[in-house]
N, CA, C and O of each residue as an XYZ file, in Angstrom:
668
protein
N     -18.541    -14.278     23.336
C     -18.333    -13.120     24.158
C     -16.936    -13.227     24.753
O     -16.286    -14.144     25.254
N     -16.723    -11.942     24.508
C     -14.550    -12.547     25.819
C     -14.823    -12.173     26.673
O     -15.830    -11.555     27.019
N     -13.609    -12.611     27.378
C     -13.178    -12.512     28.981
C     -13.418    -11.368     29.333
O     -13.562    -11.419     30.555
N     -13.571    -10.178     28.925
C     -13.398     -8.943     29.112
C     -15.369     -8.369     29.700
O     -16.035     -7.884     30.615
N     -15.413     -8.960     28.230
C     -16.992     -8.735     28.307
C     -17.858     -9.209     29.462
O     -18.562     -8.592     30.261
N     -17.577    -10.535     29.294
C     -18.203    -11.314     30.485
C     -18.170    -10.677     31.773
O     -19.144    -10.288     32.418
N     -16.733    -10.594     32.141
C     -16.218     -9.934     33.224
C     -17.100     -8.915     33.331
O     -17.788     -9.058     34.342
N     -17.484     -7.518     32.436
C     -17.980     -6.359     32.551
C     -19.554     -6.702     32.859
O     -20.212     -5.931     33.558
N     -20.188     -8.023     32.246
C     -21.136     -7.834     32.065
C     -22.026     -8.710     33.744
O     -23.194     -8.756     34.130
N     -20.823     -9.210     34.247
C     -21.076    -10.357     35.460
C     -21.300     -8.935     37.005
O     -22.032     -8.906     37.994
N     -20.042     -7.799     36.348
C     -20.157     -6.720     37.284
C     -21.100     -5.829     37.135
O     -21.635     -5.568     38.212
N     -21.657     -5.075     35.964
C     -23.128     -4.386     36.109
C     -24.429     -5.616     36.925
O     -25.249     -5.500     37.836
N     -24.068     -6.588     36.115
C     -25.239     -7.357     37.100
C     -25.455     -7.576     38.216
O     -26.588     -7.798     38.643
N     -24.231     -7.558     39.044
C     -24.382     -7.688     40.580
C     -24.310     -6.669     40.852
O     -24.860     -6.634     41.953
N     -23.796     -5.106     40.467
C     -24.380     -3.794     41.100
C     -26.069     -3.637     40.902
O     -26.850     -3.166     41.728
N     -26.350     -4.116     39.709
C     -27.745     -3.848     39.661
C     -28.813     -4.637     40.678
O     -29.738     -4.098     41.286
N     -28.467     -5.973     40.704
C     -29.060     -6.596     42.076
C     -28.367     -6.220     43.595
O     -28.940     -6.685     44.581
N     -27.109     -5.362     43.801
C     -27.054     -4.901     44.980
C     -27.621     -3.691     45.125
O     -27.851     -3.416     46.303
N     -27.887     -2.979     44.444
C     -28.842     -2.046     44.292
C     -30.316     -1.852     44.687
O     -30.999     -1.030     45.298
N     -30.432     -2.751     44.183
C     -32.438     -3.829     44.220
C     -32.014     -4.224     45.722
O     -32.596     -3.639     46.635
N     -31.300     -4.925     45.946
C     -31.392     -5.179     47.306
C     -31.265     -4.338     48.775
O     -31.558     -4.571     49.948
N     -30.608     -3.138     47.953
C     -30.406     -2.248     49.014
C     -31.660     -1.411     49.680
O     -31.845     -1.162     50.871
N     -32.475     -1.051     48.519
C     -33.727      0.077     48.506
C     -34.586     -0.800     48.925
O     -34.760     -1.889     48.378
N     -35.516     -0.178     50.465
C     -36.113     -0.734     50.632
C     -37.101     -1.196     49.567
O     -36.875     -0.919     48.389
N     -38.041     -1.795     49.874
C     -39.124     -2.172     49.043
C     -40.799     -1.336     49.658
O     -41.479     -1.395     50.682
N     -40.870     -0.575     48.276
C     -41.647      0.659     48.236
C     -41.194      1.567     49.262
O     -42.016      1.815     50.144
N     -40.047      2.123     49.335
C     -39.154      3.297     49.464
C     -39.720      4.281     48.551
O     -39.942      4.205     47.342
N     -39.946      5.415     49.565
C     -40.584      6.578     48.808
C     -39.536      8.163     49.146
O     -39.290      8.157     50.352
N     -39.010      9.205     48.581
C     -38.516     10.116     48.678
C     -39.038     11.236     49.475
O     -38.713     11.786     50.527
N     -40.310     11.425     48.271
C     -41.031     13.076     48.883
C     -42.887     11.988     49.027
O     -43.320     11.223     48.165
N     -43.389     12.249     50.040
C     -44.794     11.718     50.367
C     -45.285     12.884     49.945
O     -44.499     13.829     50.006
N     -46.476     13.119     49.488
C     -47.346     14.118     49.024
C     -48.717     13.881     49.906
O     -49.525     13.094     49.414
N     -48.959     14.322     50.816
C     -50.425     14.485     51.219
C     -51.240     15.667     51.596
O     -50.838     16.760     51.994
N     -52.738     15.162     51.354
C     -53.159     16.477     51.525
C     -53.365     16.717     52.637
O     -52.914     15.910     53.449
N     -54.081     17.846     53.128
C     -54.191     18.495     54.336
C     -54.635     19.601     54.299
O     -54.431     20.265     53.283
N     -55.266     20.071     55.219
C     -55.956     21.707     55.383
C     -55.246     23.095     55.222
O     -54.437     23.609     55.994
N     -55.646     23.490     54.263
C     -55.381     24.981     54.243
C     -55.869     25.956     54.669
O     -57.093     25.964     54.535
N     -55.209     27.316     55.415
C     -55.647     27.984     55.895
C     -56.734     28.309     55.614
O     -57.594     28.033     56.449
N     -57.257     29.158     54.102
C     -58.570     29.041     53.625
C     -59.585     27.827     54.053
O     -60.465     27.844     54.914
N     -59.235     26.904     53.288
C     -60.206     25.369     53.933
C     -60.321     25.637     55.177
O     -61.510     25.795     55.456
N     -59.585     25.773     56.130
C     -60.284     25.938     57.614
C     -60.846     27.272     58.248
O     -61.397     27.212     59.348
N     -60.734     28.331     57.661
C     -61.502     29.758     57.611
C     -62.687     29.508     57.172
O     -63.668     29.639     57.903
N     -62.767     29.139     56.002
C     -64.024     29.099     55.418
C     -65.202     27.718     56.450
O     -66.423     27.678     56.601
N     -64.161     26.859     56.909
C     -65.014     25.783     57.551
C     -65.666     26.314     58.452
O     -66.892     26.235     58.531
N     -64.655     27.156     59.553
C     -64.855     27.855     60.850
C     -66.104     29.140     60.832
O     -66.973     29.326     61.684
N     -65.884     29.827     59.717
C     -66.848     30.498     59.667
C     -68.289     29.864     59.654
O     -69.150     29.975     60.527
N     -68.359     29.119     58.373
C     -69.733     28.072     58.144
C     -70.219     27.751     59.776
O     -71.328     28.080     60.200
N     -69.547     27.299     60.309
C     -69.944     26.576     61.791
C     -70.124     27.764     62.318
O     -71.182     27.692     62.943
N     -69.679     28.817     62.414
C     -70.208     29.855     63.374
C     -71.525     30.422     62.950
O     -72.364     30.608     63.832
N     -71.831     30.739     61.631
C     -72.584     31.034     60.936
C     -74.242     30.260     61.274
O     -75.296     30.803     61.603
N     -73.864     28.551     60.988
C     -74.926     27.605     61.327
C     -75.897     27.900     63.135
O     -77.090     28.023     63.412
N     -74.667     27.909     63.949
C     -74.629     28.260     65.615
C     -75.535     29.688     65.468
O     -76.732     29.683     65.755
N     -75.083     30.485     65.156
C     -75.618     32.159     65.013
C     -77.321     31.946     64.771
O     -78.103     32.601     65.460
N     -77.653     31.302     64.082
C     -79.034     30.986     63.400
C     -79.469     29.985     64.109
O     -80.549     29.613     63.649
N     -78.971     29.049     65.483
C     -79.511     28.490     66.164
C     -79.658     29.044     67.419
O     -80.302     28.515     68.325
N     -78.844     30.516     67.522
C     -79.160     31.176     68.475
C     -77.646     30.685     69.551
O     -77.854     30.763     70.762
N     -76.303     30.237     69.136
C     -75.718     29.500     70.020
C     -74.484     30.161     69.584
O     -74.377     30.392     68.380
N     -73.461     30.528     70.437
C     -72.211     31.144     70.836
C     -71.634     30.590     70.744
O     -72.200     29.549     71.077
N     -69.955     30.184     70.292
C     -69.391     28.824     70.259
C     -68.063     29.361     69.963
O     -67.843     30.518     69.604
N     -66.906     28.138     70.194
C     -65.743     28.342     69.120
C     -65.555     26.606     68.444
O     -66.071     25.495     68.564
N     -64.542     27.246     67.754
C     -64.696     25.891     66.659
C     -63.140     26.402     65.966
O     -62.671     27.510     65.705
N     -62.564     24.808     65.807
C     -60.930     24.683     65.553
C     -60.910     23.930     64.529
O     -61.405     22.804     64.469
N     -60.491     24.352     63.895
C     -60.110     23.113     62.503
C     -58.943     22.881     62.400
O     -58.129     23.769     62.146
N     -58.513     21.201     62.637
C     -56.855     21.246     62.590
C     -56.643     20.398     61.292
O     -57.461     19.749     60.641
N     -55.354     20.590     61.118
C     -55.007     19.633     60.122
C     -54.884     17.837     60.097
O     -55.490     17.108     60.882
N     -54.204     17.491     59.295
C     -54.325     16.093     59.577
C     -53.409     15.608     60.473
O     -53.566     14.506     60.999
N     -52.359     16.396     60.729
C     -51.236     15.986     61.673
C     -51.681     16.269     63.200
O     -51.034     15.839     64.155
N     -53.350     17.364     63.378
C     -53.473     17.332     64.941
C     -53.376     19.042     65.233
O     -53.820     19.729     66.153
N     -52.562     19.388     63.976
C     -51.783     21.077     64.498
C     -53.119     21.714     64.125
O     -53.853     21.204     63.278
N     -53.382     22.699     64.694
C     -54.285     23.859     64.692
C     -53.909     24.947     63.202
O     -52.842     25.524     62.991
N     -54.980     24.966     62.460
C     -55.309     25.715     61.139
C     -55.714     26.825     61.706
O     -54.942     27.783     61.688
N     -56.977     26.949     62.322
C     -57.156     27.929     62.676
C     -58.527     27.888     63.956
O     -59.434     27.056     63.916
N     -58.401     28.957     65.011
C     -59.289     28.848     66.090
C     -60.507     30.084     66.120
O     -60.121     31.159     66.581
N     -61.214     30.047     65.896
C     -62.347     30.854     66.190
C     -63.509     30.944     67.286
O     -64.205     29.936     67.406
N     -63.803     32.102     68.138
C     -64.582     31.754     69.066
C     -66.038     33.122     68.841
O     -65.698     34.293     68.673
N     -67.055     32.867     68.863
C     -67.832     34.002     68.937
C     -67.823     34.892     69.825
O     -67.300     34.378     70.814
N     -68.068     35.801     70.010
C     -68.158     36.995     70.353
C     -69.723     36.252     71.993
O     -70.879     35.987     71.666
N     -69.098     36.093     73.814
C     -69.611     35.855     74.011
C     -69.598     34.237     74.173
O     -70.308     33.717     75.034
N     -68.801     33.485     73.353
C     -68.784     32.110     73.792
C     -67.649     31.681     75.177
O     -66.566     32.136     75.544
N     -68.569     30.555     75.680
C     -68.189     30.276     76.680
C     -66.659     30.251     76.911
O     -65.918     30.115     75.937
N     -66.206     30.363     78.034
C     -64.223     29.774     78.337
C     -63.791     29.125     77.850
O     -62.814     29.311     77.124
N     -64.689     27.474     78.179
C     -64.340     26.543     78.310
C     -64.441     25.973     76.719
O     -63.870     24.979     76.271
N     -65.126     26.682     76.171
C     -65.362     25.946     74.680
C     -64.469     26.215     73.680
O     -64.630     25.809     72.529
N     -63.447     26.935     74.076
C     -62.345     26.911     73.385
C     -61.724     25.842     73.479
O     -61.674     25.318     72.367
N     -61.112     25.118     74.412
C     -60.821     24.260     75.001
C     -61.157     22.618     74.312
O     -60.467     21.673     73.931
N     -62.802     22.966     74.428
C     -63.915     21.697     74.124
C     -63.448     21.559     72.595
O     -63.034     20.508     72.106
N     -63.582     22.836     71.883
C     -63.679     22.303     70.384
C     -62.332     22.183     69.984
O     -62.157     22.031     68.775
N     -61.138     22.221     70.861
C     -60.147     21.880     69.891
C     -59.886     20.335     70.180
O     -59.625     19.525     69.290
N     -60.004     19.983     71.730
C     -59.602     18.505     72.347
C     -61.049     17.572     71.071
O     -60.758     16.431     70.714
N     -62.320     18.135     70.587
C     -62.968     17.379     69.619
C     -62.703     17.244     68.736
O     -62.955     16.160     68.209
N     -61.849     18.532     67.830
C     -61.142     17.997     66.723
C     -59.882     17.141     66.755
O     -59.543     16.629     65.688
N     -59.128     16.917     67.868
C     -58.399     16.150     68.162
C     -58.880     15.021     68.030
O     -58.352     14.164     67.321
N     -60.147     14.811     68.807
C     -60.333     13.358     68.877
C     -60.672     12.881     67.928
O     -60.583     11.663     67.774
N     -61.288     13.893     66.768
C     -61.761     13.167     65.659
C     -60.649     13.158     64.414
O     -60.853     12.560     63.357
N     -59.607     13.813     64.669
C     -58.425     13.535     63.725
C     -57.815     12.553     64.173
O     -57.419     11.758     63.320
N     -57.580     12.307     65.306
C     -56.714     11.041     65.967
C     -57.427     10.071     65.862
O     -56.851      9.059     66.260
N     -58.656      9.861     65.426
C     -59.224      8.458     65.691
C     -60.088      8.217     64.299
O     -60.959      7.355     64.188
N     -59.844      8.778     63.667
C     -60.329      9.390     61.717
C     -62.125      8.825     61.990
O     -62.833      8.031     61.370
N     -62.359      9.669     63.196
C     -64.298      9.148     63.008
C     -64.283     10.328     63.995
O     -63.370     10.670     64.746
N     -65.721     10.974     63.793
C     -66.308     11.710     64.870
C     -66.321     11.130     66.526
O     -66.693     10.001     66.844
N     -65.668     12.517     67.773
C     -65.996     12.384     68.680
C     -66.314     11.546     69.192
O     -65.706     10.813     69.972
N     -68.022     11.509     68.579
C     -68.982     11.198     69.531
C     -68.847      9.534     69.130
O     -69.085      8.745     70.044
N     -68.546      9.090     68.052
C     -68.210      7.286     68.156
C     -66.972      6.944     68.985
O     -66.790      5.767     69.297
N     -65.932      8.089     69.440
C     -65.223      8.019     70.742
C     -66.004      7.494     72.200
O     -65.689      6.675     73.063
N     -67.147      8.376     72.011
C     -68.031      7.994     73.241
C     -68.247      6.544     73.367
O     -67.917      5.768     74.264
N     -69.094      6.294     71.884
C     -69.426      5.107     72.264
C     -68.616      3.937     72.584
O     -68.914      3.109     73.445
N     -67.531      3.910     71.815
C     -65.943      2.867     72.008
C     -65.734      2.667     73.727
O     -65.700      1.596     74.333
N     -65.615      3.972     74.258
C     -65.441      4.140     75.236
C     -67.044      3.137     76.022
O     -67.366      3.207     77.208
N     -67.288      2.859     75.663
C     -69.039      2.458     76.196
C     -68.640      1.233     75.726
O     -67.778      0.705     76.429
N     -68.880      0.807     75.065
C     -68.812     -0.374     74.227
C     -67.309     -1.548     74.208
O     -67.261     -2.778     74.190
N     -66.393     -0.659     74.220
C     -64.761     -1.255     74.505
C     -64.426     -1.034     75.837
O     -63.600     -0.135     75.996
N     -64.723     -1.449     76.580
C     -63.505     -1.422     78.084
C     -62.075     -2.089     78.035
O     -61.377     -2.124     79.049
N     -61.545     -2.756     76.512
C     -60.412     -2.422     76.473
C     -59.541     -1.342     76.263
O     -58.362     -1.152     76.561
N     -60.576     -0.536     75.559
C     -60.174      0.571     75.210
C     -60.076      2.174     75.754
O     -59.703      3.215     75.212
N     -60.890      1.662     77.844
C     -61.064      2.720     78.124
C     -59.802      3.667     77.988
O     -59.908      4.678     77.294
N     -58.364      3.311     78.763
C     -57.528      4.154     79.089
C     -57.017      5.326     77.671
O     -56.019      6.046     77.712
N     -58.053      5.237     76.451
C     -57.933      6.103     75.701
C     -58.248      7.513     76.155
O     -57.805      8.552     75.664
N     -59.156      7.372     77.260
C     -59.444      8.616     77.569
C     -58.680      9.472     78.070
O     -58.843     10.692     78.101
N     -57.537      8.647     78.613
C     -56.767      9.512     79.553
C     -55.518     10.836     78.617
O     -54.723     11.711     78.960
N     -56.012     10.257     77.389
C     -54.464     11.106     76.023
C     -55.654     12.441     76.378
O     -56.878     12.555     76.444
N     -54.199     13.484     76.581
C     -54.358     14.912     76.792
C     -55.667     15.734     75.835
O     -56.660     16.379     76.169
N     -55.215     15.424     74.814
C     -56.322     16.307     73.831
C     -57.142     15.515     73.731
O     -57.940     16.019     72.941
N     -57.612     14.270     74.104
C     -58.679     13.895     73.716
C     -60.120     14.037     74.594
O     -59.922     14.065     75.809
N     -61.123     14.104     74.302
C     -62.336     14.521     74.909
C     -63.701     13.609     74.182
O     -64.110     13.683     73.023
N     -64.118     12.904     75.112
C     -64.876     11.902     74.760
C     -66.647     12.715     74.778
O     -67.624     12.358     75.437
N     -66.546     13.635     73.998
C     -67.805     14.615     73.874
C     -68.279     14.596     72.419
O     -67.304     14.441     71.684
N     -69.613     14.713     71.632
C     -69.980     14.699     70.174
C     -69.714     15.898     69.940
O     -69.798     16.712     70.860
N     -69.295     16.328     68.544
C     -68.795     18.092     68.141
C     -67.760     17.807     67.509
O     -67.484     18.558     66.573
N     -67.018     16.866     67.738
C     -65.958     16.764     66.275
C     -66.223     15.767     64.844
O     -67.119     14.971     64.565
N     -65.058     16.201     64.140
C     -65.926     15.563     62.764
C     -64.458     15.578     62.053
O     -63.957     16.680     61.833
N     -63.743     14.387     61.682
C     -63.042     14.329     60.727
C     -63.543     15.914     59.416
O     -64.476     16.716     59.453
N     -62.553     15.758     58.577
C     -62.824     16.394     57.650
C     -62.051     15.539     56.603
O     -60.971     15.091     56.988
N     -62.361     15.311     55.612
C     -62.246     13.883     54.708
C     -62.099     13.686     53.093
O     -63.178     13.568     52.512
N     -61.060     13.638     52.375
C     -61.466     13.495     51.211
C     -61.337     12.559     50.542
O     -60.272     12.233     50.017
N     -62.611     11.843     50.423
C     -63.155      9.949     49.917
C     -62.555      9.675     50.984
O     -62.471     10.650     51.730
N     -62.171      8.891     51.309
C     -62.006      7.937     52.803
C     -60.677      8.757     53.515
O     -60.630      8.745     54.745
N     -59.839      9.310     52.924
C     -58.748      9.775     53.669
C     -59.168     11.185     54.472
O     -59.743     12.142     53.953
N     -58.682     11.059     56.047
C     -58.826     12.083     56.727
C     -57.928     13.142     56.249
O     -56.787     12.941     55.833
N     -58.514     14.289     56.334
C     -57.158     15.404     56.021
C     -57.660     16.322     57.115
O     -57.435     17.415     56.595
N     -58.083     16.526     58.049
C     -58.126     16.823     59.137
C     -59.884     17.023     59.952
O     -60.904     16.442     59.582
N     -59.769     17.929     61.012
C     -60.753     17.886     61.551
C     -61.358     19.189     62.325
O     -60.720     20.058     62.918
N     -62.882     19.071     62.138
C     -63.509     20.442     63.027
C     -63.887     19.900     64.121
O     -64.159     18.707     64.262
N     -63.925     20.737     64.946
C     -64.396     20.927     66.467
C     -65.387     21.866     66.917
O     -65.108     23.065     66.882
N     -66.592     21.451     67.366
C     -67.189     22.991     67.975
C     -67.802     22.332     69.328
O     -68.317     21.242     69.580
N     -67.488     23.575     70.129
C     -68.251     23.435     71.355
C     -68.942     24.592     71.542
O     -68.575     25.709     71.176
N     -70.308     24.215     72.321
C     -71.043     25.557     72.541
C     -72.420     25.505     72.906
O     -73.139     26.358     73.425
N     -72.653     24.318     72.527
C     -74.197     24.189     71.945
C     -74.832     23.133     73.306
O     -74.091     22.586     74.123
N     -75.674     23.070     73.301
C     -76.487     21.765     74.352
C     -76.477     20.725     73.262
O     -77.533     21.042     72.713
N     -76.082     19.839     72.657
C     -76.201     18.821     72.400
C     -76.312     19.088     70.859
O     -77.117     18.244     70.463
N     -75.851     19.937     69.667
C     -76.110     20.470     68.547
C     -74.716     20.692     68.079
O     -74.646     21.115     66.925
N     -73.666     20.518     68.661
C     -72.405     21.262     68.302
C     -71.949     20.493     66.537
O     -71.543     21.065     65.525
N     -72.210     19.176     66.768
C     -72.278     17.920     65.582
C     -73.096     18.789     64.125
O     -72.750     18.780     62.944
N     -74.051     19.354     64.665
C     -74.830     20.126     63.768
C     -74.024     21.344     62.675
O     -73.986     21.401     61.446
N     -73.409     22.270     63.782
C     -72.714     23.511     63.054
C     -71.242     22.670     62.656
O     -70.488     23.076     61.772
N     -71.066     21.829     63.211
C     -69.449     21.002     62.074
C     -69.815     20.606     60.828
O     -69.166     20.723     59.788
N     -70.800     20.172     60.975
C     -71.083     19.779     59.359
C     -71.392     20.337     59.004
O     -70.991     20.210     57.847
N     -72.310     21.578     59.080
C     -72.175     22.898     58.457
C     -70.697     23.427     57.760
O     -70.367     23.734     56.615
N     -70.219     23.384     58.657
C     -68.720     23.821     57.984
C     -68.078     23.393     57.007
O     -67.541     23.989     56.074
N     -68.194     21.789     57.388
C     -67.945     20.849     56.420
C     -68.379     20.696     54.936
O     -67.674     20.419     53.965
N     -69.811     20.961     55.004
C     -70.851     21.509     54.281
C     -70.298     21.937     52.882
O     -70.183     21.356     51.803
N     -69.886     23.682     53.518
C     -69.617     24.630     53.131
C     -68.699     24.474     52.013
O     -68.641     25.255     51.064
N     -67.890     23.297     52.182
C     -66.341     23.579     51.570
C     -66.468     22.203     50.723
O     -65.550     21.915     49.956
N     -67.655     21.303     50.855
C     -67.818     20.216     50.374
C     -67.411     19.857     48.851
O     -66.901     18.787     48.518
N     -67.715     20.912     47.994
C     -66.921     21.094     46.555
C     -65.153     20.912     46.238
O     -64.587     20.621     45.184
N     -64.518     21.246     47.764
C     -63.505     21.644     47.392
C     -62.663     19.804     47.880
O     -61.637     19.356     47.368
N     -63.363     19.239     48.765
C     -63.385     18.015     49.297
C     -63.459     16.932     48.441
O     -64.100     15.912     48.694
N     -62.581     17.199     47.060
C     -62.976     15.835     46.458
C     -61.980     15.764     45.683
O     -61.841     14.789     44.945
């Protein structure tokens, strides 16, 4: 090989390992994830109002995405003030913590390291929220408030509903 070559071939090699060394390791460009679509959370929101209606119960119910942001808010015709309120701080809690609400409660019961969780703004240590999930990854979450102790009931209804599209 000549001088020339060598030379050329000593300099691609150390650009190519300063290269390698530069990029992190598993450096990614564009992330692709999923998350709720307007439809997906219409169709959820309805289901849950739908389930409530046939239990005789008034409600609203929020389905947010996986980032926390609001898809979409629905309240019945007749549901309480405050349950607007209730079902979005439940889908909060159950997107922020990728488990239903109501195992918020219990943490909170069970962890006293963990009380001062309660104090984050949207969160609400009440049962009625519900991840929304496809195979183990959260892609966001419903909320309903309204009900005496049933709200858990019309989320998975919703959830239910769209369960085909969840996979």
């Amino acid at each position: 090989m000549s001088l020339i070559a060598k030379s050329v071939s000593k300099t691609v090699a150390g650009i190519v390992v300063a290269a390698a060394l530069a990029a992190p390791a598993g450096a990614q460009g564009v992330i692709a994830q999923k998350t709720v679509s307007l439809e997906l959370g219409q169709a959820i929101a309805n289901a849950a109002i739908a389930q409530c209606r046939t239990m005789g119960y008034k409600i609203s119910v929020t389905v947010l995405d996986r980032e926390g942001l609001q898809v979409v808010m629905l309240h019945d015709d007749g549901a309480g003030l405050n349950t607007r309120e209730g079902s979005d701080r439940k889908a909060y809690t159950a997107v922020a913590f990728g488990a239903p609400s109501a195992a918020f409660v219990a943490r909170m019961k069970n962890n006293p390291d963990s009380a001062g969780s309660i104090q984050y703004t949207r969160v609400l240590a009440l049962a009625g929220g519900l991840p929304i999930k496809v195979g183990n990854e959260v892609i966001g979450a419903v909320g309903v408030s309204g009900t005496p102790g049933k709200d858990d009931v019309c989320a998975q209804a919703g959830i239910d509903k769209v369960a085909d599209q969840l996979k």
